[in-house]
N, C-alpha and C positions, 0 to 999 in steps of 0.2 A: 410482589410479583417479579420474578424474572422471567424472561423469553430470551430465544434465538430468535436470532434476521434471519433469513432465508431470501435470494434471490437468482433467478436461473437467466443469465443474457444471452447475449450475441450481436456482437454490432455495435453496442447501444454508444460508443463512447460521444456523440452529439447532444446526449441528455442524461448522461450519468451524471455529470459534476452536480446540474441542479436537481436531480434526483436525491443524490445521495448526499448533501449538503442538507435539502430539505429535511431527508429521514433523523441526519445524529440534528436538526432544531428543534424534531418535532415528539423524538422518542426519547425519553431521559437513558441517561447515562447508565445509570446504577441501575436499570431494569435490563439495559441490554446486555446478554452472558455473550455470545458467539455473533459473528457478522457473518454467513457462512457465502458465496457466491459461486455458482456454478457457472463456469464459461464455455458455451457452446463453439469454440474453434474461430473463435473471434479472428478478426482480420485487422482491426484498427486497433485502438492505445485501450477498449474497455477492461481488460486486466491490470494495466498499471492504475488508471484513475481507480476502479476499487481498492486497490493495495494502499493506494494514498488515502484513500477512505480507513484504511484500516480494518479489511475485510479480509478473511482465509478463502484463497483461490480451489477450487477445485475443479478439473476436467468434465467433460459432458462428452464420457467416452464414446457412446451411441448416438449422439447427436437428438435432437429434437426436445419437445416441450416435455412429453411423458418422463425423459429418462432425466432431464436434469431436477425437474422435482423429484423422482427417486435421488437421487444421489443427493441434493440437499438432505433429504429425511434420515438419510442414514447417517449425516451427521448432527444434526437436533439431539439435545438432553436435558432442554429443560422441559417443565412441565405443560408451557406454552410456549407457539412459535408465531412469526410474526411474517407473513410472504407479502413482497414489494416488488413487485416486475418493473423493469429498466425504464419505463416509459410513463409511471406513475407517481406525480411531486402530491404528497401530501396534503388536506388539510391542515392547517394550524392546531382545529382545535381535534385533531384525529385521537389523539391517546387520550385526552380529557374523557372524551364521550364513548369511542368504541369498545375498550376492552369490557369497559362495567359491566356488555351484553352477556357476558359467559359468566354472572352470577347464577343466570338460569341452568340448570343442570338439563335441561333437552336441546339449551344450545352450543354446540360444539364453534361454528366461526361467526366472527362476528366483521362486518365489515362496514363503511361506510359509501355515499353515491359518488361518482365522477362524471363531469363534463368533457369531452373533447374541446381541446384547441381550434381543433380545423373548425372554420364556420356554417360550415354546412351543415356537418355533420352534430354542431351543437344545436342547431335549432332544430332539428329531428329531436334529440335526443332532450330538450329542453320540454318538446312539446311532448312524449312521454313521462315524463318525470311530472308535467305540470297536469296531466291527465290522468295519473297515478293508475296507471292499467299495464306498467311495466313492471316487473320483479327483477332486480338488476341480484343476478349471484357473478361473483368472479371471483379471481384469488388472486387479486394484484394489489388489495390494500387489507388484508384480514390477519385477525389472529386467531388461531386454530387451539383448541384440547389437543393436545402431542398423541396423550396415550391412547381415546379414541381415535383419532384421525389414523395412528398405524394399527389398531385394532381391528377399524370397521371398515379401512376403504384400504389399505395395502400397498404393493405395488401399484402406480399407475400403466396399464398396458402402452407399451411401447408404440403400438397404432395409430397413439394418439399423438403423435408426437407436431403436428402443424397447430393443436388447437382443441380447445373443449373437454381440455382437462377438467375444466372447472364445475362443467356438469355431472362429467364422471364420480368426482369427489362426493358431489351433492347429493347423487343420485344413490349413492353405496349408504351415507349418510341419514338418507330418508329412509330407505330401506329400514335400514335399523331403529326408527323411531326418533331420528335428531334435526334439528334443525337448525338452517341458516339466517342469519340473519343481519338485515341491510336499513342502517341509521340514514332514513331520509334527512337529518339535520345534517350532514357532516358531508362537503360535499369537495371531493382533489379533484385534481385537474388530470387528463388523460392528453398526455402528448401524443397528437398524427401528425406525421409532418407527411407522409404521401399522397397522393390526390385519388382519382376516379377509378385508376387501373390497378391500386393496392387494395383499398377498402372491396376491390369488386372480388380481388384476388383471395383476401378475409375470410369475406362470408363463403365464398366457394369450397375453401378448405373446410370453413366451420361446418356449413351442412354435408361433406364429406364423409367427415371424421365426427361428428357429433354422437355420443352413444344414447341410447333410448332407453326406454325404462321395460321395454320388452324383449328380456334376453338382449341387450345392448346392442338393438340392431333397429334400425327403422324398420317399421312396420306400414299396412296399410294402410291406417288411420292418417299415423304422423306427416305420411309422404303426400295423403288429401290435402293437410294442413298446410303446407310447405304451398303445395302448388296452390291456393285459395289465397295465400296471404300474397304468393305474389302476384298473382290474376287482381285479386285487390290493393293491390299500393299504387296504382294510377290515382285512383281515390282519396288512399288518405295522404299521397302525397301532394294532392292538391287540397285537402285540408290544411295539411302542415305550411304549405307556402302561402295561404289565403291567411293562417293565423299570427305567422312567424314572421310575413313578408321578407321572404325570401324564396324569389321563381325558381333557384336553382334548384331546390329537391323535387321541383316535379321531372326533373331527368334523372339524377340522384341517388332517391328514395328506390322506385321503381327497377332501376337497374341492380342495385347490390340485394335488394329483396330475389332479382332473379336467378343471379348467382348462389345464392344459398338454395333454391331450387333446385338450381341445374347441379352442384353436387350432393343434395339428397336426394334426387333423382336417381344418378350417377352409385350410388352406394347403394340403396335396394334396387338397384336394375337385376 
């Protein structure tokens, strides 16, 4: 097997070194062709620490999330590629377990779980994982089919450039009969380092900019859903802090569940 790296930053240089340190531990040598790095108009040192990593820099002429993943893909050539966002350190045993999943021919990526750092926000996210009623897709620790992924999903729209690309992919992907898939054994670490007023900032963009699966627009139904789930997380946020002991998701939970509201709200208005 060989693959490209693929990663799109901006910013990131406070968690690249252990980022990208972790990646050449975790991914062997002689499998990785290209290190490829899109730089979104960085402001700190995150293009020299990739250089040092030994990664080919390239511009994020348009700025945001959609165009630096085009612009990585146009330079991908091998058969598979391997996407790592700035903010995601590895599993150890990440290559052992993940790639094997694209023996399947209807699975095109294959990825494994991640925890947050922040505490909070792990013990939400612990208490989904341990409830198994979450489906985690992303595309910060996956390896992709090259030649479907630029077949069946394309350019990513530029629209999407704060966030939710990852459903866009998925969704173009199912469409066509493929699937993603997420090794509950395999589990990296997802660095936040911002507090209440970023995660709320998050999910606002994400239910903004998130595309649907009808005509990639929120619809009726989706936007019922939106406002149900955050009408309900008083609730299960006080299950999560009853289970997880920890009080603070019941302020938490509740509030970034209503920013995701307020911008799918905001987008089919």
């Amino acid at each position: 097997m060989k693959a490209d790296l693929v990663m799109w930053a901006k910013n990131g240089a406070s968690m690249l070194p252990l980022v990208l340190k972790r990646a050449d531990e975790v991914l062997p040598s002689e499998v990785i062709a290209k290190k490829i790095f899109v730089d979104d108009h960085s402001t700190d040192e995150s293009r020299e620490i990739a250089k040092d990593f030994g990664w080919e820099i390239y511009p994020n002429e348009k700025g945001g999330i959609a165009c630096g993943i085009n612009t990585a893909l146009k330079h991908v050539e091998c058969e598979y590629f391997i996407s790592l966002e700035q903010d995601l350190v590895l599993a150890k045993d990440w290559f052992e377990k993940v790639p094997k999943h694209l023996k399947n021919p209807r699975i095109v990526s294959s990825q494994g779980w991640k925890l947050p750092n922040h505490p909070i926000l792990r013990k939400t996210d612990e208490f989904a994982f341990e409830k198994s009623n979450f489906t985690l897709h992303s595309i910060d620790n996956n390896i992709f089919k090259t030649k479907l992924v630029k077949t069946y999903v394309g350019e990513i729209p530029l629209t999407l450039r704060y966030g939710a690309a990852d459903s866009y992919i998925r969704m173009r992907l199912e469409k066509h009969g493929f699937d993603f898939y997420t090794d509950p054994t395999v589990m990296s670490l997802h660095l936040r380092y911002g507090g209440l007023k970023e995660e709320m900032r998050r999910f606002y963009l994400y239910g903004l900019y998130a595309p649907r699966r009808k005509e990639e627009f929120m619809h009726e139904t989706e936007m019922k859903r939106a406002v149900r789930i955050a009408l309900l997380s008083p609730l299960r946020a006080l299950e999560v802090a009853t289970k997880k002991r920890c009080p603070q998701v019941m302020y938490y939970y509740p509030l970034i569940r209503f920013s995701f509201m307020r911008g799918a709200l905001k987008r089919g208005a």
